[in-house]
N, C-alpha and C positions, 0 to 999 in steps of 0.2 A: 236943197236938192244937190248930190252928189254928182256930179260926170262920171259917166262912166269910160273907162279905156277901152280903146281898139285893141283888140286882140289879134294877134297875125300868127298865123301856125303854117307850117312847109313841112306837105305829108312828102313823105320821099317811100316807093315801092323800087325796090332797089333789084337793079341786075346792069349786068356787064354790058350787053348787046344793047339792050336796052333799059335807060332809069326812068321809070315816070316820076311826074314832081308835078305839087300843086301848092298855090302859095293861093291861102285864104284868105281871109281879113273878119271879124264877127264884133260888131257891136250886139250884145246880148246874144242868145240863145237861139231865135227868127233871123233875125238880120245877118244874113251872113251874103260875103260876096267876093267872086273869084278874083286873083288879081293875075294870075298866072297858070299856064296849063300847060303842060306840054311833056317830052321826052330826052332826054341827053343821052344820045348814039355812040357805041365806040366802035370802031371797024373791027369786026373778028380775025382779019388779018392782020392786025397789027400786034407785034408782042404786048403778052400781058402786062409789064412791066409801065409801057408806055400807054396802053386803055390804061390803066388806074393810074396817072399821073392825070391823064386827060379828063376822069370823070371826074379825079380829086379835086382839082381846077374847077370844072364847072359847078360842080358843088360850090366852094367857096366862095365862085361871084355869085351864086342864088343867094346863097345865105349874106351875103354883103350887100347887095341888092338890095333884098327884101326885108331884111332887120326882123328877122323872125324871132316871137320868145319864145315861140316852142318848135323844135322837128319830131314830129311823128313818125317814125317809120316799123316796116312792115317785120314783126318777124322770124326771121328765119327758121322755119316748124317743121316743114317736111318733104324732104324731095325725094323721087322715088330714082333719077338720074343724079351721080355722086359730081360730074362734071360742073351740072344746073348747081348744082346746091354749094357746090364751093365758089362760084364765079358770084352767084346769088347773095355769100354769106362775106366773099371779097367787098365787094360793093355793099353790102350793111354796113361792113365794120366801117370804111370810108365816109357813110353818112353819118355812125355813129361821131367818129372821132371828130371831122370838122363840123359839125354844129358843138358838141361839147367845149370843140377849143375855141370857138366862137362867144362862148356864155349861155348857149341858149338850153333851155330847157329838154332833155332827149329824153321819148317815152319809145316804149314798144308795144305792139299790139299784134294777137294774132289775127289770124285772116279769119278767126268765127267769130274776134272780138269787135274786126271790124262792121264783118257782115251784121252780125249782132244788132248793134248803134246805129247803123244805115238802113237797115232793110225791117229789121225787128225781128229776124231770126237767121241764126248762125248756120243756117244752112242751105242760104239762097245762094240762089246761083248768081254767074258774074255779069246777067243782063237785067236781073233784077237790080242789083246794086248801083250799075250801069244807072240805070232809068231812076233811079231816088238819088244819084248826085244829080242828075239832069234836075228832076225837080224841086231838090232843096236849094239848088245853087240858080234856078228859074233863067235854067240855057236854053236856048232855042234846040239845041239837038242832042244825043248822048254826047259827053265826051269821049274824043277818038284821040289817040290811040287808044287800049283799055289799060297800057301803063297809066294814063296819064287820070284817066276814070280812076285806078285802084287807090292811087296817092290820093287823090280828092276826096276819097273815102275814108282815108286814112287820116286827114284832115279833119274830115266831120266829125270820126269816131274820137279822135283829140277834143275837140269842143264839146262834145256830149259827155265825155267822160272825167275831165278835169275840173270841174265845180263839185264833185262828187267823190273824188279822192282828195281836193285842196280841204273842204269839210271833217273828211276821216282825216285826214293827218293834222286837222286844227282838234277835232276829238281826242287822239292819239296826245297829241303835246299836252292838250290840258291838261287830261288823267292821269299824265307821267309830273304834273306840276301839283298835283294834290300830295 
């Protein structure tokens, strides 16, 4: 009989004011259980410069922390404010780069790829989604903030979906070894 490994994924739903972040942990496919939930706050009055030193920071000790193999994060698809979506797409690249300098595994996903995998259709809304982390992750109540719900999402949609790209790229390398 084989052991199997604990899997630990850090969804990060990334923005400046506020980063939601959720650190998983998944023995198989069922067994999955939160280790971490929460928000990383940057004062809107404080220069940009010093928020993303700040968020950088807090990133770093999650990701040290939590020894994640994988950070999923959310991304950057569409915003209809150019402000949102540059503070939004500051803080991506942020998650991007310190998990990557970390070693860790970085995926992206959009917000229908998440809803997708969590809900079973890419066009539910954010309390439906809401209400399926609460009950795949078997919490007493939604998780609140709903930054910190979107990462958790983006968490599951990493576990749902990486046994199933790890496959196709074991498909892919054989066929390219024939």
């Amino acid at each position: 009989m084989t052991a199997r490994a604990l899997v630990r994924v850090l969804g990060i739903d990334p923005g400046l004011t506020r980063c939601g972040y959720a650190v998983l942990e998944a023995d198989g496919p069922r067994l999955v259980r939160p280790l971490a939930l929460g928000v990383l706050r940057t004062p809107p009055s404080s220069p940009l410069p010093q928020r993303l030193a700040e968020l950088k920071g807090e990133l770093a000790s999650l990701i040290a922390e939590f020894a994640p193999q994988a950070v999923a994060v959310e991304q950057v698809f569409f915003q209809v404010n150019v402000r949102t979506a540059m503070s939004v797409g500051q803080a991506s690249g942020l998650a991007l780069a310190e998990a990557a300098s970390a070693g860790c595994q970085v995926v992206q996903y959009t917000p229908n790829q998440v809803k997708n995998a969590v809900a079973g259709w890419g066009g539910a809304g954010k309390e439906q989604v809401q209400k399926m982390v609460q009950a795949r992750l078997g919490l007493a109540q939604v998780p609140e903030p709903p930054d910190a719900a979107d990462a958790a999402a983006l968490a599951l949609c990493h576990l749902a979906m990486a046994p199933l790209a790890a496959q196709l790229a074991a498909r892919t390398a054989a066929g390219a070894t024939r």
